[in-house]
C-alpha positions in Angstrom: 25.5 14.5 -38.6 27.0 13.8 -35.5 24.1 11.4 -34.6 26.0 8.9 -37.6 29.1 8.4 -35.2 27.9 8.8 -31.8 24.1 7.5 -32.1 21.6 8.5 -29.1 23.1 7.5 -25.9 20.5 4.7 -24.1 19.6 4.7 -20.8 20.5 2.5 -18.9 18.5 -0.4 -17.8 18.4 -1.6 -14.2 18.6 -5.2 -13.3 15.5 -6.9 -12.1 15.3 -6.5 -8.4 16.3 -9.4 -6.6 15.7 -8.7 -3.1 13.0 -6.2 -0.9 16.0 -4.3 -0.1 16.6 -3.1 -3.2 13.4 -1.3 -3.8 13.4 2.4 -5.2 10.6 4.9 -5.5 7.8 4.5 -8.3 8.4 0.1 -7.8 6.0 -1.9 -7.3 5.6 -5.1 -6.0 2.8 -8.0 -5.8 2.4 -9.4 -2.2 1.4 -13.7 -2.1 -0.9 -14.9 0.1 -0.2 -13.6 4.5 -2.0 -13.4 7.3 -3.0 -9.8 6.7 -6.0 -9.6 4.5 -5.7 -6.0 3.8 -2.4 -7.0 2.4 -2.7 -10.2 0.9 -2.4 -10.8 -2.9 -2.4 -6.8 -3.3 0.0 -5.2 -5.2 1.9 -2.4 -4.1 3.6 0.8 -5.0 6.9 2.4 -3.4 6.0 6.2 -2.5 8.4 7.1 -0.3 11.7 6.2 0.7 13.3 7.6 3.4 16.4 7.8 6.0 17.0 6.4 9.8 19.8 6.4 12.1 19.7 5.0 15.0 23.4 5.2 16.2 24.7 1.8 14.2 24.2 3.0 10.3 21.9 4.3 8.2 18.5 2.6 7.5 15.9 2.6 4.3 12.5 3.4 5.5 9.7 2.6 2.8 6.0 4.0 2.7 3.8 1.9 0.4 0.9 2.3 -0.9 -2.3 -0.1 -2.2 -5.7 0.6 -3.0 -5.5 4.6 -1.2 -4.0 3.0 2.0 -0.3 3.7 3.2 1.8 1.4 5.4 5.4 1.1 6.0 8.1 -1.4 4.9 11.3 -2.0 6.0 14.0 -5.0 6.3 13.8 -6.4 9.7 17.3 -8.6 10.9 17.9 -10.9 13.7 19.5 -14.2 14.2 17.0 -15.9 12.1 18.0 -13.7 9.3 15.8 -11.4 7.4 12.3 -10.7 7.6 9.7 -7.7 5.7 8.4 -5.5 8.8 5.2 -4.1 8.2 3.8 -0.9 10.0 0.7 0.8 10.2 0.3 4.2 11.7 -2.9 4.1 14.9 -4.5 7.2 15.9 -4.9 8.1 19.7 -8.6 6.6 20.3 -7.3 3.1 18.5 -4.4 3.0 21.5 -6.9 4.0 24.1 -9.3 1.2 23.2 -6.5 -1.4 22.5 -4.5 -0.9 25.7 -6.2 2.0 28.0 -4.0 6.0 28.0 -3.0 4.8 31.7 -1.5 1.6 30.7 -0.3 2.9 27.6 1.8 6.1 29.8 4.0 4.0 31.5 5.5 2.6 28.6 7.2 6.3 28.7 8.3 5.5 32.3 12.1 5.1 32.0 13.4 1.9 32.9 10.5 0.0 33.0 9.7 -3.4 32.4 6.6 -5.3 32.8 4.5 -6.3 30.0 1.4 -4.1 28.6 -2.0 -5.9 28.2 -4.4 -5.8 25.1 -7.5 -4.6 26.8 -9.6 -4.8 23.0 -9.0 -6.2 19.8 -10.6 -3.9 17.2 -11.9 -5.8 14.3 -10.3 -3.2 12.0 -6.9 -3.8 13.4 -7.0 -8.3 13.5 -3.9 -9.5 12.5 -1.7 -7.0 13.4 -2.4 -7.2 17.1 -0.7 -9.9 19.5 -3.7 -11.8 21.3 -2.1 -11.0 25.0 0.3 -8.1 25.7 4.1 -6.1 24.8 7.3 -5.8 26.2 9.3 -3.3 25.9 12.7 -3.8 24.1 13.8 -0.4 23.2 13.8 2.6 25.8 14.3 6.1 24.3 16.8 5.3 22.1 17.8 8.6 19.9 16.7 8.6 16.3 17.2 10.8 13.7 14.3 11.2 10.4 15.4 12.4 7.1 12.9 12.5 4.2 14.9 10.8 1.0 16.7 7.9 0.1 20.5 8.2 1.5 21.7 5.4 -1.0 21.5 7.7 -3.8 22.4 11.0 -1.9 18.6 12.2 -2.3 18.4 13.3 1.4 16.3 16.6 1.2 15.8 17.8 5.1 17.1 18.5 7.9 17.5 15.5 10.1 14.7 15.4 13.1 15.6 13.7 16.4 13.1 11.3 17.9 12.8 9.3 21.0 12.4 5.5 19.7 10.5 2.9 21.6 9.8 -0.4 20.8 7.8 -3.6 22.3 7.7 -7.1 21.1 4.6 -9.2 21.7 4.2 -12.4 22.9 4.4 -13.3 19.6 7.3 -12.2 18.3 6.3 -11.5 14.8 3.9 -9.0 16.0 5.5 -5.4 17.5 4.8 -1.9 18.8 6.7 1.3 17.4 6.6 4.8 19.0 8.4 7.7 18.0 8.0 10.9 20.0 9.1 14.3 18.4 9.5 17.7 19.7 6.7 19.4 21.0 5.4 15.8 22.4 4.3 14.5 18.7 4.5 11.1 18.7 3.8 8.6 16.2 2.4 4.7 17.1 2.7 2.2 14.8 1.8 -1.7 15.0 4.0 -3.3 12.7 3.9 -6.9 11.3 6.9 -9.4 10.7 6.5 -11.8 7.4 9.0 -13.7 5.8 10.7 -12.5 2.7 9.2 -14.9 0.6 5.7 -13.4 1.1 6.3 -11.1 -1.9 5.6 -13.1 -5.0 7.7 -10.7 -7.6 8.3 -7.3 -7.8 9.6 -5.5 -10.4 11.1 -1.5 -11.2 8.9 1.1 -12.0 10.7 1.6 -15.8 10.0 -1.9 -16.3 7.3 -2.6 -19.8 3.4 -3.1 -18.6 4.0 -6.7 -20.5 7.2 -7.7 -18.1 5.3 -7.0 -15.1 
C-alpha cells in the first residue's frame, strides 16, 4: 500500500564521465589509435583503484585491464597540463637485459646523477622504452600504498611506506618507476606518457550495453 505514495526509490544515475580522472572501478574505456600497439584501439576495464601519498595530497592509482594483461593508469601533470601515464610492471631478467644489474644499482646510490644507458631493446617491450638512456628525477622520496579508492572513503589497508624513484628519458614522454618495500621488494615499472585525448570515449560500468 505504501508503494502507492512513496513508489520504489531509483537509483541514482551517474553522469557520463567526462574526464580520465573520474574513472571508478568496473568502467571501461576504449583507447584510439597510440604508439603502443598492445594498447591501441583496445578497450579497457578499471580493476583497481587505489591510494598514493607522496607528501603533497593524495593520488588515484588505477590498474587496468585488456585482453588478460594489467597495466597501470594514472593522471600525469606538469606545465603542459595533463597527460594519461601508462605503467607496465618488468621482471628482474627484463632490467638486466635492458640496462645491466650494475648499471641498474647505482640508480639506488643517493645523490646521484648521471644518466643510465639502454644496453637492449627487447622486442616485447618497443615503445615503452626511450631509444638512449634515464635520468633520475626523484631520489627516495617516501610513499605511502593503500589498496582502495580514497575519494569515496573505500581505503581497506594499512598504509605501506615505499621508497619512490623515478627517471625521465631523453624523451620525456617515456619514464622509469621504482618502488622499493620492506624487506628490499621492489617494484619497476616503465610507464608511457599520452595525451588525454588518446582515449576515444569511455563510459561507467552501470551504463546499458547499447550506450556504450
Amino acid at each position: 500500500m505504501f508503494s502507492k505514495f512513496f513508489g520504489k526509490k531509483k537509483k541514482a544515475e551517474r553522469p557520463s564521465l567526462a574526464h580520465p580522472k573520474d574513472l571508478r572501478v568496473g568502467d571501461l574505456f576504449e583507447m584510439g589509435l597510440c604508439p603502443i600497439p598492445e594498447l591501441s584501439g583496445k578497450n579497457f576495464t578499471v580493476l583497481e583503484a587505489n591510494t598514493l601519498d607522496y607528501g603533497e595530497g593524495l593520488e588515484t592509482a588505477f590498474i587496468i585491464t585488456s585482453d588478460r594483461q594489467k597495466y597501470g593508469l594514472s593522471i600525469a601533470k606538469n606545465d603542459q597540463g595533463e597527460k594519461l601515464s601508462f605503467s607496465k610492471l618488468i621482471q628482474r631478467e627484463q632490467v638486466a637485459t635492458i640496462f645491466g644489474l650494475d648499471v641498474f644499482g647505482a640508480i639506488f646510490d643517493e645523490g646521484t646523477a648521471g644518466d643510465y644507458r639502454v644496453q637492449e631493446h627487447p622486442a616485447d617491450l618497443a615503445n615503452w622504452l626511450d631509444e638512449k638512456c634515464y635520468y633520475k628525477t626523484i631520489d627516495a622520496l617516501k610513499g605511502y600504498f593503500e589498496t582502495g579508492d580514497h575519494r569515496f572513503g573505500q581505503n581497506k589497508s594499512r598504509a605501506e611506506e615505499f621508497d619512490y624513484y623515478e627517471l625521465e628519458g631523453s624523451n620525456s614522454d617515456f619514464g622509469l618507476e621504482i618502488e622499493v618495500y620492506e624487506g628490499d621488494e621492489t617494484e619497476v615499472y616503465l610507464s608511457r606518457s599520452l595525451p588525454l585525448h588518446t582515449i576515444d570515449r569511455f563510459w561507467p560500468q552501470d551504463a546499458k550495453e547499447e550506450d556504450a
